[in-house]
C-alpha positions as CSV (number, residue, x, y, z in Angstrom):
1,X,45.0,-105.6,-8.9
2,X,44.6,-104.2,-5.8
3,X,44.1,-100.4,-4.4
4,X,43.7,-98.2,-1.5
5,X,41.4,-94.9,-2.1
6,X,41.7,-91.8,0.5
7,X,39.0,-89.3,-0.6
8,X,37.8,-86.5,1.1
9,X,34.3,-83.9,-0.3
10,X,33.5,-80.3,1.5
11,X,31.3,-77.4,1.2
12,X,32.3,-73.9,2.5
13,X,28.3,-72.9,3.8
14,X,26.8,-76.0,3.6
15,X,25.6,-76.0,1.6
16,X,27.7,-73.7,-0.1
17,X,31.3,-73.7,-2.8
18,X,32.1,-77.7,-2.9
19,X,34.9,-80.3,-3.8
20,X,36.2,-83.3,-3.4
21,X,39.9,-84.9,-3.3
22,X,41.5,-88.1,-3.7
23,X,44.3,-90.4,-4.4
24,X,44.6,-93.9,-5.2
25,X,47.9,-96.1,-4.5
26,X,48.7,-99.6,-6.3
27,X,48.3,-101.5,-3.0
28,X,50.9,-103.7,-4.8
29,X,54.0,-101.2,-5.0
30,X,52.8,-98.5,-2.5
31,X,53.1,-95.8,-5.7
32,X,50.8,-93.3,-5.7
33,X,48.6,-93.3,-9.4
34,X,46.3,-91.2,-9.4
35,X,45.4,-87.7,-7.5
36,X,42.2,-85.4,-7.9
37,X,40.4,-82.8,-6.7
38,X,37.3,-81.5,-8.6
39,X,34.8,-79.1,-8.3
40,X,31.5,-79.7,-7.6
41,X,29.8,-76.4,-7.6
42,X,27.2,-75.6,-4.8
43,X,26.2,-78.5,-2.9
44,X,26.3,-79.8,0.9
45,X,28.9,-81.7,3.1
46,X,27.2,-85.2,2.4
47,X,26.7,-85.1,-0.7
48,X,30.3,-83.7,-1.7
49,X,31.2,-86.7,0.7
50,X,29.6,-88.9,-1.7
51,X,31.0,-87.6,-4.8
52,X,34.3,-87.9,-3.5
53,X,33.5,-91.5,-2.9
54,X,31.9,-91.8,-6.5
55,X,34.5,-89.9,-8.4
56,X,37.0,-92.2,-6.4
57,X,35.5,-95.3,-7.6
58,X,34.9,-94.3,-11.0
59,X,39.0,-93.2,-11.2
60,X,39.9,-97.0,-9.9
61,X,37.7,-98.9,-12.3
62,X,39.0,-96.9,-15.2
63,X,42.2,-97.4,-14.0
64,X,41.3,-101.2,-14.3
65,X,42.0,-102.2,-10.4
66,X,39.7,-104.9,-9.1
67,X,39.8,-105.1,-5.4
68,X,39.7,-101.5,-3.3
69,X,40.4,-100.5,0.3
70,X,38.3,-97.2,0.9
71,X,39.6,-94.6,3.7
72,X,36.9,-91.9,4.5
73,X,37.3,-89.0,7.4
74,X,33.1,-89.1,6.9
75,X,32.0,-91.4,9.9
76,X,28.1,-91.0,8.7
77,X,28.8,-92.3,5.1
78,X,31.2,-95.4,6.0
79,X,28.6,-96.5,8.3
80,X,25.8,-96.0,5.7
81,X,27.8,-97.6,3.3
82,X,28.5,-100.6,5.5
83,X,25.0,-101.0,6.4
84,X,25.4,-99.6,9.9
85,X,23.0,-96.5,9.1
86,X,19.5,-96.0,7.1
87,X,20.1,-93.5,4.6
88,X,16.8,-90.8,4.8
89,X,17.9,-88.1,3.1
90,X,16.2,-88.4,-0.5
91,X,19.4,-85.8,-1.4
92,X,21.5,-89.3,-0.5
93,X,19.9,-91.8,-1.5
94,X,20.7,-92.1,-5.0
95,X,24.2,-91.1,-4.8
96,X,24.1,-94.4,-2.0
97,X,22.5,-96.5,-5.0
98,X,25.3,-94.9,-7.2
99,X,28.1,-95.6,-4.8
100,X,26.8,-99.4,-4.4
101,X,26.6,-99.9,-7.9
102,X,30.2,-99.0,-8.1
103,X,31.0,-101.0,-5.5
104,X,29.0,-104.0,-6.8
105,X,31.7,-104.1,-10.0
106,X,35.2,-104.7,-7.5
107,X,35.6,-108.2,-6.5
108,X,36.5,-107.3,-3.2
109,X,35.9,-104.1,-1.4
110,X,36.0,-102.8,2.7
111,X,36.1,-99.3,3.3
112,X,36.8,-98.1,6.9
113,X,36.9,-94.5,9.2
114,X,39.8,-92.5,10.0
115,X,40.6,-89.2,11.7
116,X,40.4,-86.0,9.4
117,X,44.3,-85.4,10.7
118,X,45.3,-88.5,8.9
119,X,43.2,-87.5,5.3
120,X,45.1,-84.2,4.7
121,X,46.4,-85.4,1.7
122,X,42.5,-85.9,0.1
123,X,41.6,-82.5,2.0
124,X,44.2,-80.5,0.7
125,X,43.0,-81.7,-3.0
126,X,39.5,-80.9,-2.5
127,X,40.4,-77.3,-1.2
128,X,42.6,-76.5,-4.1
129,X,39.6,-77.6,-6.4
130,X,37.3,-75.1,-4.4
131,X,40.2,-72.5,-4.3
132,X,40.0,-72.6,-8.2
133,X,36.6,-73.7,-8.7
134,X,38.5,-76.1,-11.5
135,X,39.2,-79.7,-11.5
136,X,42.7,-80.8,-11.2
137,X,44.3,-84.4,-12.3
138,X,47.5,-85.6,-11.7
139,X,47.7,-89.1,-13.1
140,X,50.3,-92.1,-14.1
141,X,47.5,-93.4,-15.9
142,X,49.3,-94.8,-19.1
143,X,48.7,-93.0,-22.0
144,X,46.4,-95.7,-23.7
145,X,44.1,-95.8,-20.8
146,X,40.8,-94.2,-21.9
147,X,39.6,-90.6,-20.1
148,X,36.5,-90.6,-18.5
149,X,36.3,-86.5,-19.9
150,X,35.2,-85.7,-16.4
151,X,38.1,-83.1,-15.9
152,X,40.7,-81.7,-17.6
153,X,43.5,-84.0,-18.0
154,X,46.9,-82.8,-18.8
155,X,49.1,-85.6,-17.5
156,X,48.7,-87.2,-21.4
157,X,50.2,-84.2,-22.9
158,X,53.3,-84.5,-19.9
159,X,54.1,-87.9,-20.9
160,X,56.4,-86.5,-24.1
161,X,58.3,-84.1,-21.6
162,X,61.3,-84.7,-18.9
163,X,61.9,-81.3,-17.0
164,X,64.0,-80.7,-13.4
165,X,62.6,-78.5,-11.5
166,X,64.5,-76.8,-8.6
167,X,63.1,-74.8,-5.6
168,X,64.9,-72.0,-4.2
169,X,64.3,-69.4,-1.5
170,X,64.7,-65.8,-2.2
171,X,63.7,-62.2,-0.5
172,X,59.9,-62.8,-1.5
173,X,59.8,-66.6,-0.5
174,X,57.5,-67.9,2.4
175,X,55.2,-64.7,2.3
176,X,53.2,-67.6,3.9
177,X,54.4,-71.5,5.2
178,X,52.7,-74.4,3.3
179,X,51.5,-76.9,5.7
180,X,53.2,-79.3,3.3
181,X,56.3,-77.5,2.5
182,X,58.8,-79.2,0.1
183,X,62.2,-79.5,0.3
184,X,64.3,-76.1,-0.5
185,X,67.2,-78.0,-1.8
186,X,65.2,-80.7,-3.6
187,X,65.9,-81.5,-7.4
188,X,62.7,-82.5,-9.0
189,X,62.5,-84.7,-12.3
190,X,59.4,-84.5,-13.7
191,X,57.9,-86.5,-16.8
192,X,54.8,-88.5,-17.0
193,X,54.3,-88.0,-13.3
194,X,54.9,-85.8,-10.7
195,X,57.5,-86.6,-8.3
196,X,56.7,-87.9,-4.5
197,X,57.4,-85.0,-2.5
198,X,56.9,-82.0,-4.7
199,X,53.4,-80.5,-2.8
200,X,50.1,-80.4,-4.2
201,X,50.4,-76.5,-4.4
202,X,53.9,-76.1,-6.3
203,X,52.6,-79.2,-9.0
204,X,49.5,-77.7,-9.8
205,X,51.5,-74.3,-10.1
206,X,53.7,-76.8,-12.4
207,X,50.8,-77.8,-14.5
208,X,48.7,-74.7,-14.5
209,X,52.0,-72.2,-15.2
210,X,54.5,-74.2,-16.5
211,X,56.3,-76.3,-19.5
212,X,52.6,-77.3,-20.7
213,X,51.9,-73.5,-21.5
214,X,55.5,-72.6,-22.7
215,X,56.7,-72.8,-26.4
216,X,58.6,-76.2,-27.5
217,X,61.5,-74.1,-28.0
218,X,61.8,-73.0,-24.4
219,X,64.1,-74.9,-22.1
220,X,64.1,-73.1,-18.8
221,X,61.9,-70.8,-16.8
222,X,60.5,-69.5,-13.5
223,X,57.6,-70.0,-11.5
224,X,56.4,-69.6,-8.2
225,X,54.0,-71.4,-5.7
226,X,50.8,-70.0,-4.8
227,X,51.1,-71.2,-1.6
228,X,54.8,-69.9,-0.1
229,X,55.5,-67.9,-2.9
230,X,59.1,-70.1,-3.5
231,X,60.5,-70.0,-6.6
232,X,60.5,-72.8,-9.1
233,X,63.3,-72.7,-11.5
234,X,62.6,-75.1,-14.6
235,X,65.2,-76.8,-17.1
236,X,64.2,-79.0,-19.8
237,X,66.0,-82.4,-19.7
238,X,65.3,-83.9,-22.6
């Protein structure tokens, strides 16, 4: 089994409030698995660099994938990790030995450098964990897959539920425009996973705020985005 990992780690001060984001797609069928974003507390650039590469890792092994195609924004740690670069810092080097041990357990890895533009996915995940200073997991991971208990999970508890949610403008919409803005007229089925297209701020809103906290018995509601302020109207489909 075969994956591709886009992660991205940042601190606001450097060192300063950290995170980290990323997402891993089944190489196989193109479907997104697994996204993250966790918190990290107060650390520097490099080293949330290197989390995000470790939390990555740890994410795809647990998620029982045996080959891995890394994509880092962080030119300094894909050459490090390819060998291209010493690492001196002392602060690095055992998240380096930690990151290679990782590695070490994939039968076949590469990881390679890309433009920050093309990792906003992975950097929108880690600012949303810094945002909240919480961790954030939105998974496919099957429900007899084991947690690693490294952040709170509620994608197991989402597995039992089928909702539509429906996103509609109103006088207090789009106080502010989401640089990933979803689709007005778009009718969202939700379940064990979200749905491609739904953004990152509206399905955490969804998991934070929504069917998860409301009583069994309910079977619609309304939300709103963070981000854009858009309304989220909720029906319960099963």
């Amino acid at each position: 089994m075969r994956c591709t990992i886009h992660f991205d780690g940042g601190s606001r001060g450097n060192p300063g409030p950290a995170g980290v984001g990323f997402i891993i797609t089944d190489t196989d069928t193109g479907h997104t698995v697994y996204e993250a974003g966790h918190f990290l507390g107060k650390c520097t650039n490099n080293v949330a660099e290197y989390q995000g590469l470790i939390k990555s890792l740890q994410a795809a092994l647990e998620l029982r994938f045996t080959e891995v195609d890394i994509i880092s924004d962080s030119e300094l740690l894909v050459r490090q990790i390819n060998g291209q670069y010493r690492v001196k810092s002392p602060h690095l080097q055992p998240l380096y030995n930690q990151a290679n041990g990782l590695l070490r357990q994939f039968t076949t890895w590469q990881i390679k450098h890309i433009l920050r533009t093309n990792n906003h996915r992975a950097d929108e995940l880690a600012n949303l964990a810094m945002d909240g200073k919480s961790d954030i997991v939105l998974s496919d991971r099957p429900a007899d897959m084991p947690s690693t208990g490294t952040a709170e999970e509620v994608d197991d508890i989402a597995i039992s539920i089928r909702w539509a949610a429906r996103l509609t403008s109103d006088s207090t919409s789009n106080k502010q425009r989401c640089p990933t803005a979803c689709s007005k007229d778009g009718l969202y089925h939700i379940g064990p996973t979200m749905p491609d297209g739904l953004c990152i701020h509206a399905a955490a809103a969804i998991l934070s705020n929504g069917p998860l906290q409301w009583p069994a018995s309910q079977r619609h509601g309304q939300i709103r985005c963070p981000v854009c302020q858009i309304k989220i109207e909720m029906s319960r489909t099963d």
